[in-house]
N, C-alpha and C positions, 0 to 999 in steps of 0.2 A: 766418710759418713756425711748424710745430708742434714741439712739442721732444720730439727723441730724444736730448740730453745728460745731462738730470736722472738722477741714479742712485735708483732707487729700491729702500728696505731691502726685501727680502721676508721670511716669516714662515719658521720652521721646519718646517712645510707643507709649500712650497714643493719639490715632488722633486728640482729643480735646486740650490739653496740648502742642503737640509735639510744638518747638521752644517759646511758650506763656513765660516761663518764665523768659528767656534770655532777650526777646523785652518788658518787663515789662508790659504784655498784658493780660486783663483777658478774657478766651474764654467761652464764655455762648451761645454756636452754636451746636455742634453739639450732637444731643438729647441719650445722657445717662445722669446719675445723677453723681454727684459730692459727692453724699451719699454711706459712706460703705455698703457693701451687707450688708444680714440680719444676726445674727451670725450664725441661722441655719446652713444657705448654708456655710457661710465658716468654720463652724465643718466639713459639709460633706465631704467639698474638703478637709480639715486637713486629714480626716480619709483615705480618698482617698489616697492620698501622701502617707501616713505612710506606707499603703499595701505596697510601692515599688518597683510592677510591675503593669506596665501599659498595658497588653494585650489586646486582644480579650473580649468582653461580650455578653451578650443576648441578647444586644441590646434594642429595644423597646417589651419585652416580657409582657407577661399576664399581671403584676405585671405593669409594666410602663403603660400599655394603664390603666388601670383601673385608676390609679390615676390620671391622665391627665382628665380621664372622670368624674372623683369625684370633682374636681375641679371646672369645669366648667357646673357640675350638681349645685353644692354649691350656688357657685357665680352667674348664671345665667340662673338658671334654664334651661339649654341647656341639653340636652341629646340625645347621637347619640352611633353606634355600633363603639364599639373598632377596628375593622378591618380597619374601615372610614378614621385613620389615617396615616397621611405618614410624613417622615421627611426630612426637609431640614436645613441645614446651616441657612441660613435666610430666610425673608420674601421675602427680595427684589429676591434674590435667585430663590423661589417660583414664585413672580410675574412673573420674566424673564423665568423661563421654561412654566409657563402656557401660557404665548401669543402664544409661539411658539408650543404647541399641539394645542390648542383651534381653531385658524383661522389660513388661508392660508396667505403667502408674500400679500400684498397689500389690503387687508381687514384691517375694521376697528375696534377699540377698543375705547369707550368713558371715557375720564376723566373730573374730575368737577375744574378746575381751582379758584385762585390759591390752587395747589396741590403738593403734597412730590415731588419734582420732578425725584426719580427715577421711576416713573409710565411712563413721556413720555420718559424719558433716554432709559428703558428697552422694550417699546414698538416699538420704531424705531429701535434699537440695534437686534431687532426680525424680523427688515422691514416688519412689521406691518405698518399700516395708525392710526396717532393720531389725535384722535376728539372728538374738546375742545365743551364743555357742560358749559359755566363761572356760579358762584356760581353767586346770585344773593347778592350786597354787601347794606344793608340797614345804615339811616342818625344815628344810632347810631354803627355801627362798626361790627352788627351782620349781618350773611347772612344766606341765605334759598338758597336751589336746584329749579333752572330753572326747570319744570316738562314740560311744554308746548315746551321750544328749546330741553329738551330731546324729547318729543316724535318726533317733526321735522327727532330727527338725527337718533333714534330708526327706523324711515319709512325710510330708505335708508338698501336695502338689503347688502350691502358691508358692512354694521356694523354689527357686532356680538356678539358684549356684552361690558361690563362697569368695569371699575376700580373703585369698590367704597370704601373710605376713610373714616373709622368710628371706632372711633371717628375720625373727620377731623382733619389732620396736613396739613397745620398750622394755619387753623380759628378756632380752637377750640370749634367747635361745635359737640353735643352730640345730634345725627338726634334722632327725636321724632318716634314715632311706624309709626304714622299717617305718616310719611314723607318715610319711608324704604317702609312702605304698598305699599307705591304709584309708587315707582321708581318701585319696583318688579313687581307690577300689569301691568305695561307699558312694563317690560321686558317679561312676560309669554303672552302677546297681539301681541309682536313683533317678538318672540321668539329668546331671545337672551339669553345672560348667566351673571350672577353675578359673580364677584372675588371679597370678604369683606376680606378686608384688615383691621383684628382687632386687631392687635399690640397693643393700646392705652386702650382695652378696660376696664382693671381695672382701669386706672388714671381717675377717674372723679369727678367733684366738688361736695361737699357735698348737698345733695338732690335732685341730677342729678341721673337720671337709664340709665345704656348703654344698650339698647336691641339688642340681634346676632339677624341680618338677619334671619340666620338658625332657630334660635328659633321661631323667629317669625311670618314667612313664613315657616311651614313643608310642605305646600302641594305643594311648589314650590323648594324642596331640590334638585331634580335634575337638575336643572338650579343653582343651589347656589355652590360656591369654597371658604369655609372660608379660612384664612391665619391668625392662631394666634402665638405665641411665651411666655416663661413667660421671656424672654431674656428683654425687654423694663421693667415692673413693677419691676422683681428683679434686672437690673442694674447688668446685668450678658451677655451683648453683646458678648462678647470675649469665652465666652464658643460654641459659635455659635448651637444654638439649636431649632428651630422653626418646626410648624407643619401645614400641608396644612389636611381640612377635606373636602373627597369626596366622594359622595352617588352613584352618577351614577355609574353603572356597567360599561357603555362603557367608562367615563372617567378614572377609577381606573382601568381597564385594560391597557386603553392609558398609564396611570402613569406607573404603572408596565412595562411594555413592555420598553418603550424611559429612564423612570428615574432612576425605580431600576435595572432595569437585563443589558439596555446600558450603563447607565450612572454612577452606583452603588453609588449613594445616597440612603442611604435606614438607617442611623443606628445613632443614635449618639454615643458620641465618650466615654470613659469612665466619665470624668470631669463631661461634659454635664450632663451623667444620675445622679450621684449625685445630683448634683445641681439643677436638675428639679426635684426631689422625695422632696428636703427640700422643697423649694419653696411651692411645691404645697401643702403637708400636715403638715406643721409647721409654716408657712410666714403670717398667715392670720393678727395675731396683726401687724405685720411691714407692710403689706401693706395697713391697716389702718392707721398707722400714719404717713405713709408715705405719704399718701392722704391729710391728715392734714395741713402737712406740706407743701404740693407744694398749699392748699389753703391758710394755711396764707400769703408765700410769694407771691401770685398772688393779695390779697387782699392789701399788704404792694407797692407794683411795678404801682396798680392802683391808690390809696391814694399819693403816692409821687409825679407820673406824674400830677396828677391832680390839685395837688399843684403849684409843679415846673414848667411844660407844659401843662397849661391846653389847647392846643390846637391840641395835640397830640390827635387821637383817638383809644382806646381799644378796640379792639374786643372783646365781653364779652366770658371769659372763660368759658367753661360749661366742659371740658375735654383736657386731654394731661398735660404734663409739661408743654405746650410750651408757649407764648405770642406772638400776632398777634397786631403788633403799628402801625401807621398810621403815619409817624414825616414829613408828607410832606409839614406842615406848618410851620416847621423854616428852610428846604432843600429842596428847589422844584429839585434839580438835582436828581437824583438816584442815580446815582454816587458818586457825591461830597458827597451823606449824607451815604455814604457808607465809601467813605474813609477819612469823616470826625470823624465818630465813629471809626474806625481803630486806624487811624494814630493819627489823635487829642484826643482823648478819651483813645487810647489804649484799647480798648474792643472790642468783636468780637462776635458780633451778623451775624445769617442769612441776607444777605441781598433779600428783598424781589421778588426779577427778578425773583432770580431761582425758583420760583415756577411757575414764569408766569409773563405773561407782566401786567396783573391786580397784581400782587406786589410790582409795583413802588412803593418808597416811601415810603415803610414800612420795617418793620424789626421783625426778628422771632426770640423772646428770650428766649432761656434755662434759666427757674427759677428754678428749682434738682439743688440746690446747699446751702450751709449751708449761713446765713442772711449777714454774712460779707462779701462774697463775694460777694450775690448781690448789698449789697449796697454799696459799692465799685464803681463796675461797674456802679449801676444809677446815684452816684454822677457824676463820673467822664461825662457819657455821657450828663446830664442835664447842668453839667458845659459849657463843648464844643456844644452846641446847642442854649444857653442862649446868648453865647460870640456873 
């Protein structure tokens, strides 16, 4: 068994961590894990180091696409041409140049609220027009995609296509075929374009399938822009390495033209490539039990509230790290139950605004963390919530 208990100190770096241990604060917000990489990966970066010179490389040569495409042949049955790849820094990175090739200033782009919020940050940031599409939220915590206000907002020529969030952060939902078929079918009637935003899509609860878009819509590749990374599943952010996959010939021209040859994004960096070859052909047992892992503590986080709060409501996990709480029945402020988990609590959950004004009242909890910590943290908050 590989170990996800060891608590490991991090650096004042660290975005998560930074000032947390000073204020005696535990932070379970912002979505990496609290789990050492896999040892793979930090052999390869060992070996890396050792070379001693950090130059120039291939970059994403023959050898790099193929294994990126064995990967996600493996895992999900997805198969696309090596070429199809491009590389960015991030996801979010990605999102923000795609708005701005895709549509003109003041056209629109749909998101499905509450949603990661740098989708509307990055869209307005672009002076794009952001248009909200709300998840539809049901009496047990789980929600479904508005299809009926999407087509509404898909009939307005000003729109152009959709930010979609799969798996969703931060409801944690794992969209069913039947549910991707339908958005897609609405977008190829309307003729608009998909951006799947699939960062999450290894994290999913045991007997959950995440199906790519792309997979599962071929005949509609040209309208589809995945956005993957193994930056999220291996808990390797900081190496910044993410990949956008595109069919269309006019849009992979676009990319070329504004990204690689203006912009020269186009390579990762030496670290990077390391670290995505282990990942992707040595990481498979770690990121089984890493799955494991973030189900026991979800299943541990549910059992307690339910106990302690049972009037809190969960949204049922189906994918992500992440937890999606409902605590607007012992804090009706959004505020106050904000900076009553802070300040009173000392713990530092998402507060649910920033995804959207449907997040009042909720809170978005990094559970990637070894059990001590969580439960730490849900004492202390069930403490200050009970009071």
């Amino acid at each position: 068994m590989l170990d996800f208990e060891t608590v490991i100190s991090r650096g004042e770096d660290s975005e998560k961590w930074r000032g947390a241990k000073a204020k005696g604060e535990l932070p379970l917000w912002v979505a990496d894990m609290d789990f050492p990489c896999a040892p793979a990966i930090q052999q390869a970066l060992r070996q890396r180091v050792e070379e001693q010179i950090y130059g120039y490389t291939t970059g994403m040569d023959e050898e790099y696409r193929a294994i990126v495409c064995a990967y996600y042949a493996r895992h999900f049955n997805w198969t696309f041409d090596p070429q199809d790849i491009y590389f960015t820094g991030g996801v979010v990175q990605a999102i923000s140049i795609l708005c701005g090739l895709l549509c003109e200033e003041g056209e629109g782009i749909v998101i499905q609220t509450p949603v990661y919020h740098p989708f509307r940050r990055q869209i307005e940031a672009a002076h794009r027009r952001c248009v909200v599409n709300p998840l539809i939220r049901h009496a047990d915590g789980s929600y479904t995609m508005d299809l009926v206000d999407l087509e509404a907002k898909f009939q307005d020529p000003g729109v152009k296509g959709i930010l979609l969030c799969s798996p969703h952060n931060p409801v944690g939902r794992v969209w069913r075929a039947k549910e991707l078929q339908a958005q897609a079918e609405l977008a190829e009637r309307y003729d608009k374009w998909i951006i799947s935003d699939e960062i999450h899509a290894d994290i999913v609860k045991t007997g959950i399938t995440h199906h790519v878009l792309d997979a599962l819509c071929p005949q509609l590749a040209d309208r589809i822009i995945t956005c993957t990374a193994p930056t999220k599943t291996f808990n390797m952010a900081g190496v910044e390495c993410s990949h956008v996959i595109i069919h269309d010939p006019q849009w992979k021209a676009l990319w070329e033209e504004k990204v690689v040859r203006q912009l020269c994004i186009s390579e990762p960096n030496c670290f990077a490539i390391s670290a995505l070859k282990a990942a992707y052909t040595q990481c498979d047992e770690w990121r089984a039990q890493m799955n494991r892992k973030v189900d026991e503590n979800a299943r541990w986080v549910e059992a307690i509230l339910r106990e302690q709060l049972p009037k809190a409501i969960v949204s049922p996990r189906e994918g992500t790290y992440l937890m999606w709480v409902d605590f607007s029945a012992y804090e009706a402020d959004p505020q106050m139950l904000d900076q009553r988990i802070r300040e009173g609590a000392r713990v530092h959950f998402n507060d649910g605004v920033m995804f959207g004004t449907e997040g009042a009242g909720f809170q978005r909890i990094n559970i990637a963390c070894p059990h001590v910590i969580l439960q730490e943290a849900m004492t202390r908050v069930i403490a200050e919530l009970k009071r």
